[in-house]
C-alpha atoms as an extended CHARMM CRD file, in Angstrom:
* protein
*
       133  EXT
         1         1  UNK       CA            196.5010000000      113.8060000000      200.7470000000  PROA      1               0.0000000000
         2         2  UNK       CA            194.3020000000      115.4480000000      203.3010000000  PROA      2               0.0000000000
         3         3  UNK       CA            195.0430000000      115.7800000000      206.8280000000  PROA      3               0.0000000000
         4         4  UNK       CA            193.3310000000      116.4930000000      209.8430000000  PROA      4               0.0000000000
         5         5  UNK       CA            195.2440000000      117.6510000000      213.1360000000  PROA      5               0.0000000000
         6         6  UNK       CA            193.3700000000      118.0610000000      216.3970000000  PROA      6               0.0000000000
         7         7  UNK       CA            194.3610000000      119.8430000000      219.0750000000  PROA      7               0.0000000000
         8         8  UNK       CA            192.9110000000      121.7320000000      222.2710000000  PROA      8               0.0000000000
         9         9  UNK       CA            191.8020000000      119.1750000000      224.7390000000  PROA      9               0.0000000000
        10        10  UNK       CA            193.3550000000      118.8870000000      228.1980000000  PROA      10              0.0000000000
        11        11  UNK       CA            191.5420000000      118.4400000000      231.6190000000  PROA      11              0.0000000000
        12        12  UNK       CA            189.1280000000      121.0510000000      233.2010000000  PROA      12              0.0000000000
        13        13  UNK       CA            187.1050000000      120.8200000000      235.7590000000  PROA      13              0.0000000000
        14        14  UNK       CA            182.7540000000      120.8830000000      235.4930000000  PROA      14              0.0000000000
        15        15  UNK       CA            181.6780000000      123.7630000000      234.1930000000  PROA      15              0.0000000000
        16        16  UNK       CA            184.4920000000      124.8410000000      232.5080000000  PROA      16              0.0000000000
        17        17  UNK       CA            185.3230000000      125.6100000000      229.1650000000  PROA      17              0.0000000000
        18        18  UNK       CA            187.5950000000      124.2200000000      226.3160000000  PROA      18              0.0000000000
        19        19  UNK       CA            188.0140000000      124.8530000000      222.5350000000  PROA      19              0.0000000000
        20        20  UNK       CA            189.3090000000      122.4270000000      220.1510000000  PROA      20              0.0000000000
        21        21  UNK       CA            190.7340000000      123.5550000000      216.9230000000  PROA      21              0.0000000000
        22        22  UNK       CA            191.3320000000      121.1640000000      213.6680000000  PROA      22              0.0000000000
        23        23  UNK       CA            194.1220000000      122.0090000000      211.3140000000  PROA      23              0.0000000000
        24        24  UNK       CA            193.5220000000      120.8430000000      207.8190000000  PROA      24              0.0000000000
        25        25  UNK       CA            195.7680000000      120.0940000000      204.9800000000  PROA      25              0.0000000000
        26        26  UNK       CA            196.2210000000      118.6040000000      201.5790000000  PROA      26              0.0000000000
        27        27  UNK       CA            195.3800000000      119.1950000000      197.9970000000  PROA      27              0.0000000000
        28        28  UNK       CA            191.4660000000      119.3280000000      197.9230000000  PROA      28              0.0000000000
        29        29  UNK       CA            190.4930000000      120.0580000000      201.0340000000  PROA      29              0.0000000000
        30        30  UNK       CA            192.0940000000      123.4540000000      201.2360000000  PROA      30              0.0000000000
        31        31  UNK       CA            191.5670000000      124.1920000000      197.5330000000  PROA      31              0.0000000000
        32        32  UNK       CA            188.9010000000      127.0150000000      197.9280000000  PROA      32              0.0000000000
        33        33  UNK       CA            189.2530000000      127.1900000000      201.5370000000  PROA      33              0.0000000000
        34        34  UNK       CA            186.7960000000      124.7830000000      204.2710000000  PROA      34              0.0000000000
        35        35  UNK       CA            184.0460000000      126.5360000000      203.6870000000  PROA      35              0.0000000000
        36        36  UNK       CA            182.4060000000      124.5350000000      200.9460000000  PROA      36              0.0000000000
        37        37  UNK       CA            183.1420000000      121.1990000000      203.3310000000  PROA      37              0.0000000000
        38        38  UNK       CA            181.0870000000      118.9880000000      205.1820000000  PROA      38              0.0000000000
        39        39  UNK       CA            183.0580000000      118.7120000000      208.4270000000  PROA      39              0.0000000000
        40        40  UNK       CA            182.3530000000      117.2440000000      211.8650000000  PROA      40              0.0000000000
        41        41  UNK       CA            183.3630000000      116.6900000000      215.3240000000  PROA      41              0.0000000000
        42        42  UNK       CA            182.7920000000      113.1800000000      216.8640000000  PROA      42              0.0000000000
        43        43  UNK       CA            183.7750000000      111.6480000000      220.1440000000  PROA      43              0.0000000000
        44        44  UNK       CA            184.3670000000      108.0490000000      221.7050000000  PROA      44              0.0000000000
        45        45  UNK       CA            184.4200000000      107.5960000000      225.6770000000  PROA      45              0.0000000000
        46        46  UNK       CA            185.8870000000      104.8220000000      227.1080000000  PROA      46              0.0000000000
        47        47  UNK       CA            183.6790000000      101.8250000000      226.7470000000  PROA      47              0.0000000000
        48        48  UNK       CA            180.8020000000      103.3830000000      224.4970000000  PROA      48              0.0000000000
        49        49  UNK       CA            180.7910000000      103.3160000000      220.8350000000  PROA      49              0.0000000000
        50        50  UNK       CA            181.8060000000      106.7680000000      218.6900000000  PROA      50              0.0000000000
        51        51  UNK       CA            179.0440000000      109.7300000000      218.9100000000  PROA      51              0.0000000000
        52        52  UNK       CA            178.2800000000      112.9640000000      216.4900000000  PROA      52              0.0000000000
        53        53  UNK       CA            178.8650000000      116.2710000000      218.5000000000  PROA      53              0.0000000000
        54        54  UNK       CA            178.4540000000      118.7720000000      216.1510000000  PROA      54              0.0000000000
        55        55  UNK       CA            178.4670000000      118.8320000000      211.8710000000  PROA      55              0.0000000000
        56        56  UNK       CA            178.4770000000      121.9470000000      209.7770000000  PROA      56              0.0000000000
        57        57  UNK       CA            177.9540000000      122.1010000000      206.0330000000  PROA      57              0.0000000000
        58        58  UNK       CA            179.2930000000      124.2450000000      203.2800000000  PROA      58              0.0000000000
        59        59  UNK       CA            176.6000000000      126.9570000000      203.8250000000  PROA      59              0.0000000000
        60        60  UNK       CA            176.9640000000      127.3130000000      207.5660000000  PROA      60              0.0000000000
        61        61  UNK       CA            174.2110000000      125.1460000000      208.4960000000  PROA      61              0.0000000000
        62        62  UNK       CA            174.7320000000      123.2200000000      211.4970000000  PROA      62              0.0000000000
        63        63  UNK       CA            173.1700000000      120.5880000000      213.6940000000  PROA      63              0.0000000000
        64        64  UNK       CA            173.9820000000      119.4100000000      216.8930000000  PROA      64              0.0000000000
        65        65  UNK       CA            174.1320000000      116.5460000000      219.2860000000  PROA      65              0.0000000000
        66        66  UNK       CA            171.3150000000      116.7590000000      221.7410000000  PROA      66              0.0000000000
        67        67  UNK       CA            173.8360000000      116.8510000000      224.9080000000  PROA      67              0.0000000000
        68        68  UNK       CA            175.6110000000      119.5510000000      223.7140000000  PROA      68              0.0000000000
        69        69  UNK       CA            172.8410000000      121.7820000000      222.3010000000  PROA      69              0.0000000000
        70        70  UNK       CA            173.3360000000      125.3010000000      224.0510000000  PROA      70              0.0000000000
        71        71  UNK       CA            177.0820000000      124.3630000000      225.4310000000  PROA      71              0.0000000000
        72        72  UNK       CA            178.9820000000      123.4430000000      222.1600000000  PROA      72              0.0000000000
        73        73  UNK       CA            179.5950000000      125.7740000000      219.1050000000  PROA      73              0.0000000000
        74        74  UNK       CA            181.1840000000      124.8330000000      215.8100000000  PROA      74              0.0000000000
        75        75  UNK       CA            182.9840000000      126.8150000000      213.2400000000  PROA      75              0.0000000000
        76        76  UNK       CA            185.2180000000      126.8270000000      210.6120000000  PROA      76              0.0000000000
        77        77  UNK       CA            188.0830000000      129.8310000000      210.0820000000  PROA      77              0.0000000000
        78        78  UNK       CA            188.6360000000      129.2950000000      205.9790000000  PROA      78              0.0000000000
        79        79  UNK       CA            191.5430000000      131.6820000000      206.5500000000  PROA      79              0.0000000000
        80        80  UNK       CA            193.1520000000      129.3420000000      208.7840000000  PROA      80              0.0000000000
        81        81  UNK       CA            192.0600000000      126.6040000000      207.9480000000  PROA      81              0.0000000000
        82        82  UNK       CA            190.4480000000      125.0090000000      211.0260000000  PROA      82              0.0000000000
        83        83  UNK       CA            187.5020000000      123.3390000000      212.1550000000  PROA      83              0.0000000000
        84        84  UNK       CA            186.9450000000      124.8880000000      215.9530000000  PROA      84              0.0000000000
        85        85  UNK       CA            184.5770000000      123.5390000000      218.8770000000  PROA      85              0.0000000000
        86        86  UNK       CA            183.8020000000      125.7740000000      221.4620000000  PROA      86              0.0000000000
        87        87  UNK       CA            183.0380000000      124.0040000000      224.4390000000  PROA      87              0.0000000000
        88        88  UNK       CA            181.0660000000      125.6080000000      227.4220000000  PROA      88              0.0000000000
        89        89  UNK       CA            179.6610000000      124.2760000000      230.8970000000  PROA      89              0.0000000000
        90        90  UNK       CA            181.1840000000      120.9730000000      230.6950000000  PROA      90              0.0000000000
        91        91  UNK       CA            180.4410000000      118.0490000000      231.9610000000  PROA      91              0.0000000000
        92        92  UNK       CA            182.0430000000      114.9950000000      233.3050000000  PROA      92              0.0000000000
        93        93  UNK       CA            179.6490000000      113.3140000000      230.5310000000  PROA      93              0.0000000000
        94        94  UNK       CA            181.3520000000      115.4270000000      227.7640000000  PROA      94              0.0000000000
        95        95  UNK       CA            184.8210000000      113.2210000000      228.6750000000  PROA      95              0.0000000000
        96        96  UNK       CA            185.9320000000      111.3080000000      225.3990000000  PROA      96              0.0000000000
        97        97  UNK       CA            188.7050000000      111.4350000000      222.7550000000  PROA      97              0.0000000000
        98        98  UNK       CA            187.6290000000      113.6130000000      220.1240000000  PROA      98              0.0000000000
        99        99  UNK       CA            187.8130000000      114.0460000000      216.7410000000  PROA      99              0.0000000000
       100       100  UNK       CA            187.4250000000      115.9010000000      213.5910000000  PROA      100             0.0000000000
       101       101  UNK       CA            186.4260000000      114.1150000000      210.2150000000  PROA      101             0.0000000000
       102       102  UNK       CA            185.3900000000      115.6520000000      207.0330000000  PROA      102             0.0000000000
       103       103  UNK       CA            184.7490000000      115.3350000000      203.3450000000  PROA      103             0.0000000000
       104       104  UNK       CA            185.1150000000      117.1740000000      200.5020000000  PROA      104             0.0000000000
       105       105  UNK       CA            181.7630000000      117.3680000000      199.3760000000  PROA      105             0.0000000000
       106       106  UNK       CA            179.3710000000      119.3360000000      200.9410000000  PROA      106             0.0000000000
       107       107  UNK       CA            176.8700000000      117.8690000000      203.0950000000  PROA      107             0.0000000000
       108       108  UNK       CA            173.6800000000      116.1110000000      201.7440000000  PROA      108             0.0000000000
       109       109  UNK       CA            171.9660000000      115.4670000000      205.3750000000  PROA      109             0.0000000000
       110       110  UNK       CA            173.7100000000      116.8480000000      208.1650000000  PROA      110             0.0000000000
       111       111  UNK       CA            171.6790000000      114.6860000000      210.5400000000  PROA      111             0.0000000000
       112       112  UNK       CA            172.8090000000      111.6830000000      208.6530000000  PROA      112             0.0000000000
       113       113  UNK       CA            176.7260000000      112.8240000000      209.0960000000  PROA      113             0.0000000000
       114       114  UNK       CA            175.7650000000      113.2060000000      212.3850000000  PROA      114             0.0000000000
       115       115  UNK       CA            174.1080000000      109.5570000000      213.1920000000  PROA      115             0.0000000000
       116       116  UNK       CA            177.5690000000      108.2480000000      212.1870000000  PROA      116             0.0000000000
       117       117  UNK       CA            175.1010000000      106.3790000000      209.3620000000  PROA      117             0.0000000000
       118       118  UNK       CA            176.8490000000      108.7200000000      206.6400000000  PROA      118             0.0000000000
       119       119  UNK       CA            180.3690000000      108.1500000000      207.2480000000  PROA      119             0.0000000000
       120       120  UNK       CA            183.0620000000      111.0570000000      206.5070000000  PROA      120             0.0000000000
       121       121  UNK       CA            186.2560000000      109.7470000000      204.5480000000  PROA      121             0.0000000000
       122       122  UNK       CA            189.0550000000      111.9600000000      206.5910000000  PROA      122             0.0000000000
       123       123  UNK       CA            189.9240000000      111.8920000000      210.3610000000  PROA      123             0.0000000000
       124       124  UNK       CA            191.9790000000      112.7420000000      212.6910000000  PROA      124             0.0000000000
       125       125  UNK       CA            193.7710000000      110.9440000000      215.3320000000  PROA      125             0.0000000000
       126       126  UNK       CA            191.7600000000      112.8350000000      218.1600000000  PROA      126             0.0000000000
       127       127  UNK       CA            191.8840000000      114.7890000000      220.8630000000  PROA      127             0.0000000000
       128       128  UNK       CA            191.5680000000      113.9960000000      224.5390000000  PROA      128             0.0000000000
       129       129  UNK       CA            189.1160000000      115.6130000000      226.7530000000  PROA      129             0.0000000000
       130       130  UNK       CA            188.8330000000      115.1110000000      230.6110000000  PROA      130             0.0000000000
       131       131  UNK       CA            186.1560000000      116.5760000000      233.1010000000  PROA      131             0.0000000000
       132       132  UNK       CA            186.3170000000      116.3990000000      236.3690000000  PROA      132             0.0000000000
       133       133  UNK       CA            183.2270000000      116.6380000000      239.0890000000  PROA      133             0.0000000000
């Protein structure tokens, strides 16, 4: 069974920085490491519905959210496992829960992942993130 673990997010103030890290487990997912995974970082504010952040496919491609174009970075580290997000000049916009989803296929259409339209199979149980003005 495959597991996703979030952790990283806390509160920081504008501008700062934070970086979330996603443990993953579980026959399949680990078999051969991430790197052949399409994996993903979403978040949900209060209020709104859930948004793509960031998605990066099993050759290293990766395509981001408008809003966090220049700020955000993801990665994977196959030798530990994780799915990171490196999170630069935030914003009090950028406050959500947030979370990392993946399958174990690699991705067809990262934009598609991203829209929410293609929906991953595995999640987490998020992160929060807070940023204050």
């Amino acid at each position: 069974q495959v597991q996703l673990v979030e952790s990283g997010g806390g509160s920081v103030q504008a501008g700062g920085s934070l970086r979330l890290s996603c443990a993953a487990s579980g026959y399949g997912i680990t078999t051969y490491g991430l790197s052949r995974r399409c994996m993903g970082w979403f978040r949900q504010a209060p209020g709104k519905e859930r948004e793509g952040v960031a998605v990066i496919d099993g050759d290293g491609g990766m395509t981001y959210a408008d809003s966090v174009k220049g700020r955000f970075t993801i990665s994977k580290d196959s030798a530990k496992n994780t799915l990171d997000l490196q999170m630069n000049s935030l914003k009090p916009e950028d406050t959500a829960m947030y979370y990392c989803a993946a399958q174990l296929a690699n991705c067809i259409d990262r934009s598609w992942i991203l829209s929410g339209r293609g929906r991953l199979p595995y999640w987490g149980q998020g992160t929060q993130v807070i940023v204050s003005s």
